[in-house]
C-alpha positions in Angstrom: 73.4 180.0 74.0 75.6 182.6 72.5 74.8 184.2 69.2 78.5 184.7 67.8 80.0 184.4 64.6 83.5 183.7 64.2 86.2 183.5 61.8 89.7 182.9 61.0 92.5 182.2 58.4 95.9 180.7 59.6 99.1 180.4 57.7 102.5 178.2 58.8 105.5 180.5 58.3 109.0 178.8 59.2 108.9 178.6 63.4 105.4 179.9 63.3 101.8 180.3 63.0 100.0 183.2 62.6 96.1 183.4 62.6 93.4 186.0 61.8 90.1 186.2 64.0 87.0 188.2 63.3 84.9 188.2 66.1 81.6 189.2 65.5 80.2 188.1 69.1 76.5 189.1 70.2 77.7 188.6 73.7 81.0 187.7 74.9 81.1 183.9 76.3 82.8 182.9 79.5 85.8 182.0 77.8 87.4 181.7 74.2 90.2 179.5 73.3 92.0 179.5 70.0 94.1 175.9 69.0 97.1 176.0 67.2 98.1 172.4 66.1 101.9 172.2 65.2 102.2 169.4 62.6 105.2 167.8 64.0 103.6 168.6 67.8 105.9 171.2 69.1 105.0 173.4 72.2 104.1 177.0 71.7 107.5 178.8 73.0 106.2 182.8 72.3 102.3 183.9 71.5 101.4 187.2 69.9 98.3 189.1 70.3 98.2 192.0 67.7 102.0 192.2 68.2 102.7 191.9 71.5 103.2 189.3 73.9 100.4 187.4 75.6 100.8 185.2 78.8 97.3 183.5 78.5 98.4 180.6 76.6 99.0 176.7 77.1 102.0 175.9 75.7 101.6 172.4 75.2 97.8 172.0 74.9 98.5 174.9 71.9 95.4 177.0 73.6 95.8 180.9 72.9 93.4 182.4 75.8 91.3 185.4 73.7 88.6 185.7 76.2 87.4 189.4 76.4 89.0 189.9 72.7 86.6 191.3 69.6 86.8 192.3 66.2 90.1 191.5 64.1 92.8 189.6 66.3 96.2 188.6 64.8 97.6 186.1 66.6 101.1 184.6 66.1 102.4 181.4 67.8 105.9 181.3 67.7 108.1 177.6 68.1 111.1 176.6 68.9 113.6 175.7 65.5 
């Protein structure tokens, strides 16, 4: 088992979602997915990793890949209008 803690705070801004992580991880686990839900279900279109772009996402799942990532991540996921 992984001794972790993990934060965040998210925000819905016009066509996107931004979130803050703290990761406070003991020991980095195999993988760590972040979830943006859209509230009318849009796919992701553009994802943001402390301002720039970040392939390691699912666009329609909403998954935002931040495996390997620690400390304070800002992550923005942007939508189509």
């Amino acid at each position: 088992m992984y001794k972790r803690q993990l934060r965040y705070r998210s925000y819905e801004e016009h066509d996107a979602l931004h979130a803050t992580a703290w990761l406070d991880l003991a020991e980095a686990p195999p993988r760590l997915l972040l979830r943006f839900r859209h509230p009318e279900k849009k796919p992701i279109a553009q994802v943001l990793v402390d301002g720039a772009p970040h392939p390691a996402a699912d666009a329609e799942r909403g998954d935002v890949d931040l495996t390997g990532k620690s400390g304070t991540v800002q992550v923005t996921a942007r939508y189509e209008a």
